[in-house]
TIBALUM-661823 format. One line per field, with one value per residue (C-alpha): x, y, z; residue number from 1. Coordinates in steps of 0.001 Angstrom, whole numbers. Example, Ala and Ser with C-alpha at 12.3 -4.5 7.8 and 13.67 -1.06 7.14 Angstrom:
<rs>
x <- (12300_13670)
y <- (-4500_-1060)
z <- (7800_7140)
i <- (1_2)
</rs>
This chain:
<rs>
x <- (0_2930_4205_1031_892_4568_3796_584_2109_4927_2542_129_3408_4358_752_1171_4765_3323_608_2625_5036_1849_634_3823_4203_859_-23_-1892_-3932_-6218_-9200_-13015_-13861_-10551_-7509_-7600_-9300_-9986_-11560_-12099_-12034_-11223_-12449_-10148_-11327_-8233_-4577_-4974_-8534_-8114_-10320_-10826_-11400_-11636_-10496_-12025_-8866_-9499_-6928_-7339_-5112_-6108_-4064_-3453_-1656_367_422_4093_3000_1674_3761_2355_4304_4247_3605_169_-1311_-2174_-3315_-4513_-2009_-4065_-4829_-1643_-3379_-5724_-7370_-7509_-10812_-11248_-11764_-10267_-11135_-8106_-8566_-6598_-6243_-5267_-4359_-4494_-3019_-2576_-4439_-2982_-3522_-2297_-1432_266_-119_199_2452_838_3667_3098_5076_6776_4405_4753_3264_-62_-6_-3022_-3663_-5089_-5599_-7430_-7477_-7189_-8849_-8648_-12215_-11271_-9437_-9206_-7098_-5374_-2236_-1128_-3106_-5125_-4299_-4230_-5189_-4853_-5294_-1305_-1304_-4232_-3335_-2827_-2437_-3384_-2962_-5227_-4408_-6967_-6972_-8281_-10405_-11575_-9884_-10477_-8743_-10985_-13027_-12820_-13986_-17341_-15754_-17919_-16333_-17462_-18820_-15469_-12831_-12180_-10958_-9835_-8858_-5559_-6291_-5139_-1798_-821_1697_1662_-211_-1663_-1257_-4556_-2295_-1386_-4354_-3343_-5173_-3981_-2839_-3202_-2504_-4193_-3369_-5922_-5296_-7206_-7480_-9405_-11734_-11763_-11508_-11224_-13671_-12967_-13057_-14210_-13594_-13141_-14759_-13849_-16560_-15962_-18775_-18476_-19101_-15497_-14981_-12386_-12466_-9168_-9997_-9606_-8391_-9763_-9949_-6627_-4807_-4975_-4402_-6791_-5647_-2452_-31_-1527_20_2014_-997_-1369_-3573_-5165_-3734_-677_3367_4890_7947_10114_11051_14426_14881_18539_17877_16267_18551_17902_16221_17794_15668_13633_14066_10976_9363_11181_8387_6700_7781_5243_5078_3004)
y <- (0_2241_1642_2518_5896_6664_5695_8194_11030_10792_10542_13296_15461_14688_16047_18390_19692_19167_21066_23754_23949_23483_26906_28801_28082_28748_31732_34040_34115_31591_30157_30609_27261_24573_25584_23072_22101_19568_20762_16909_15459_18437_17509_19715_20232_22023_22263_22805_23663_26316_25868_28888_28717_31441_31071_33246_33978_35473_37834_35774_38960_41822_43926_44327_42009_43031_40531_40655_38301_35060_32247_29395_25744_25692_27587_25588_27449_31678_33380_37163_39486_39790_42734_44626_45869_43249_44979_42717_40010_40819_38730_38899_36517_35291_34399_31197_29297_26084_24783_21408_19966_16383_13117_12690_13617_17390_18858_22281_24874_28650_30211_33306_35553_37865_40429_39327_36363_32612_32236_30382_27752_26944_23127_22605_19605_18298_15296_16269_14345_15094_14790_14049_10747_9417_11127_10368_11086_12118_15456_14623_11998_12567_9276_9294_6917_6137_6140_4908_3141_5221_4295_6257_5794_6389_6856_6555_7181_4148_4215_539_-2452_-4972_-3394_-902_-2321_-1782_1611_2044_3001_5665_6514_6946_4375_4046_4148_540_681_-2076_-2087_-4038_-3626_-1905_-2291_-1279_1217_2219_1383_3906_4440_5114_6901_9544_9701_8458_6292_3468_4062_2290_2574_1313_1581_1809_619_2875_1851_3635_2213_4181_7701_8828_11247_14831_16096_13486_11286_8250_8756_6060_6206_4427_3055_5576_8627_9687_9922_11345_12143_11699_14412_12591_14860_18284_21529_23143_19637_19941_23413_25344_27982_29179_28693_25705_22207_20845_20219_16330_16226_12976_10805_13235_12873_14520_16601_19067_22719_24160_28086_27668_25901_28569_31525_34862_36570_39620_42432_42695_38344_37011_34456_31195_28385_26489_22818_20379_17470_15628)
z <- (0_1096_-2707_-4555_-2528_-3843_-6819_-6466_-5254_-8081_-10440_-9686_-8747_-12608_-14096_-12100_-13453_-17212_-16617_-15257_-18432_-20286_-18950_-18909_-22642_-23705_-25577_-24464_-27705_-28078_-30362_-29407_-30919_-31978_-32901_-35939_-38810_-41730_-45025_-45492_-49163_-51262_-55043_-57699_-60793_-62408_-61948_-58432_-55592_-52702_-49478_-46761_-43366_-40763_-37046_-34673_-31853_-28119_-25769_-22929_-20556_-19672_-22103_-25319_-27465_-30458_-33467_-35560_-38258_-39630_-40856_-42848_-42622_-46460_-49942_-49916_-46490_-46686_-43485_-42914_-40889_-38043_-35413_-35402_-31743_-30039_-26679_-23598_-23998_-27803_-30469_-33882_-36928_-38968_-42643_-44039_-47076_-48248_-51468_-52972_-56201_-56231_-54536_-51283_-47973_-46675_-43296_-42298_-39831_-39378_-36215_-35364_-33784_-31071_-29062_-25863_-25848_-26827_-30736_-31056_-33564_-36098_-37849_-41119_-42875_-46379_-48497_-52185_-54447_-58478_-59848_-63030_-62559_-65983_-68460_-71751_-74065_-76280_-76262_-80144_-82655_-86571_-88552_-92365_-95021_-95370_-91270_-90591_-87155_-83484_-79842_-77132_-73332_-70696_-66841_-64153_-60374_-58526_-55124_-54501_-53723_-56686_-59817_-62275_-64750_-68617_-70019_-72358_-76021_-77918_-81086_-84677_-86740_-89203_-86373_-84465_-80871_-78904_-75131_-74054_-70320_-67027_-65815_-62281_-62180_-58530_-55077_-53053_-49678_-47640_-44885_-46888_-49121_-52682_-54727_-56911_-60242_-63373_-67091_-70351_-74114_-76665_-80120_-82792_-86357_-89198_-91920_-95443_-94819_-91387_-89549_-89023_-85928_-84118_-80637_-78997_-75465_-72430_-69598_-66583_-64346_-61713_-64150_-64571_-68671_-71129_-74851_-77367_-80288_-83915_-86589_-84482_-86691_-86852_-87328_-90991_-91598_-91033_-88862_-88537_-85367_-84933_-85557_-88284_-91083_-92217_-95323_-95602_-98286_-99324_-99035_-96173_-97111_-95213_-96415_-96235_-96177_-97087_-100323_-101950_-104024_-103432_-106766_-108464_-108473_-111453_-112021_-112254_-109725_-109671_-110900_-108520_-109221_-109811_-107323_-109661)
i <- (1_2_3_4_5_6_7_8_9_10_11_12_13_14_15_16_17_18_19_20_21_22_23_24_25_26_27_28_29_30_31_32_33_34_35_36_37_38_39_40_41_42_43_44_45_46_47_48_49_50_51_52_53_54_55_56_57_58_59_60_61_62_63_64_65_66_67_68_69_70_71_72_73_74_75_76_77_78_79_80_81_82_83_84_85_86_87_88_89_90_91_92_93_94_95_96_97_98_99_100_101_102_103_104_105_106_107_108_109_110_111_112_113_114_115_116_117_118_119_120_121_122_123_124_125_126_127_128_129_130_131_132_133_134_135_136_137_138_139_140_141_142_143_144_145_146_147_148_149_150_151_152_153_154_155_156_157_158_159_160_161_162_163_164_165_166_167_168_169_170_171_172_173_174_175_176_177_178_179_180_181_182_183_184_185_186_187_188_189_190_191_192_193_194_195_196_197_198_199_200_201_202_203_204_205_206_207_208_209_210_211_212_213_214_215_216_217_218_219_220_221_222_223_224_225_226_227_228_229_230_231_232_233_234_235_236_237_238_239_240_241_242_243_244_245_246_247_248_249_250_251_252_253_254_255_256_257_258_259_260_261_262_263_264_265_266_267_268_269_270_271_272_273_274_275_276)
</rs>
């Protein structure tokens, strides 16, 4: 008995201690509600999605604190400045932001800096998740009749546990498509938020003459789709700037500047050879 009332005393002794440190280092700025906070699952629909949040932050003394700054952990957290004066029992409201760009799993936090008094320190966490999952390269594909074959790839961001199933193929009527199937190309790890990823190629072969500005769309069961442009405008010279023109059914050839002599004024206009 003599033991377990050591042990007692030591240990109550101890809280005590901690809780003494505890109060010595807090700061004397503190939140109404919780000094934290998830944005949960964070869906991003471009390059990147950026979530706000405001805190709501007390003087706890009775006099006035002065705020020096705010210092995100990382380039992917913003806060406000902050009362440069906060009178004694007032409450300010501090703006953050937080900015996702990939599928995974986010934490940082924001050190609010105050004079002659220990910093208070803000948590934010998200889970980013890209909505559009399933993409596909190369960017458009050209088919001709002397080329009339193409391969595409498509990626896609995997959630479940048993491995995605084939895509729907919409496409036009003259164009064949045939799936090869997913490959794995990397597990996710559901600690730090990111999915599985897989790969697929698509073989694409045209009958007769192929469409203009068409597609072959790949829809997977859960809504996520994407669409590989066939022979969009611009791709055959159309507009200018745009990309190298491939005219159905005629010879590529290259043009050299440095071939060509410079006329003498008054020559007349060298000919225009005939391909043909």
């Amino acid at each position: 008995m003599q033991g377990m009332a050591i042990l007692l005393l030591v240990g109550i002794a101890g809280l005590g201690i901690w809780w003494g440190v505890k109060m010595v280092g807090a700061s004397p700025l503190q939140p109404v509600e919780s000094g934290t906070h998830d944005f949960g699952i964070v869906l991003i629909e471009g390059k990147d999605a950026t979530v706000e949040h405001v805190f709501r932050l007390k003087n706890t003394t009775d006099t006035s604190l002065q705020i020096i700054k705010t210092v995100p952990s990382c380039g992917c957290t913003w806060a406000g400045p902050g009362e440069p004066d906060l009178p004694a029992g007032a409450i300010m409201e501090l703006p953050v932001t937080m900015t996702v760009k990939e599928s995974h799993k986010i934490d940082s936090n924001i050190k609010v800096v105050l004079e002659g008094h220990s910093p208070l320190v803000l948590w934010l966490s998200a889970e980013g998740r890209i909505r559009k999952g399933l993409r596909h390269v190369p960017e458009y594909l050209r088919l001709k009749p002397s080329h009339p074959d193409a391969i595409a790839r498509l990626f896609v961001e995997w959630w479940e546990e048993s491995p995605p199933p084939p895509p729907v193929i919409q496409t036009a009527r003259t164009l064949n498509v045939e799936f090869l199937g997913w490959e794995l190309k990397s597990r996710g790890k559901r600690r730090l938020g990111t999915p599985d990823r897989y790969t697929a190629q698509l073989s694409i072969h045209t009958e007769g003459d192929p469409p203009l500005n068409a597609f072959v769309r790949a829809v997977m069961p859960d809504g996520q789709e994407t669409a590989i442009p066939i022979n969009p405008p611009g791709s055959f010279g159309e507009t200018r700037g745009g990309a190298p023109p491939l005219i159905p059914g005629t010879p590529e050839f290259t043009f050299d500047p440095s071939q060509i002599e410079a006329d003498e004024p008054g020559d007349a206009p060298a000919p225009v050879p005939d391909e043909h």
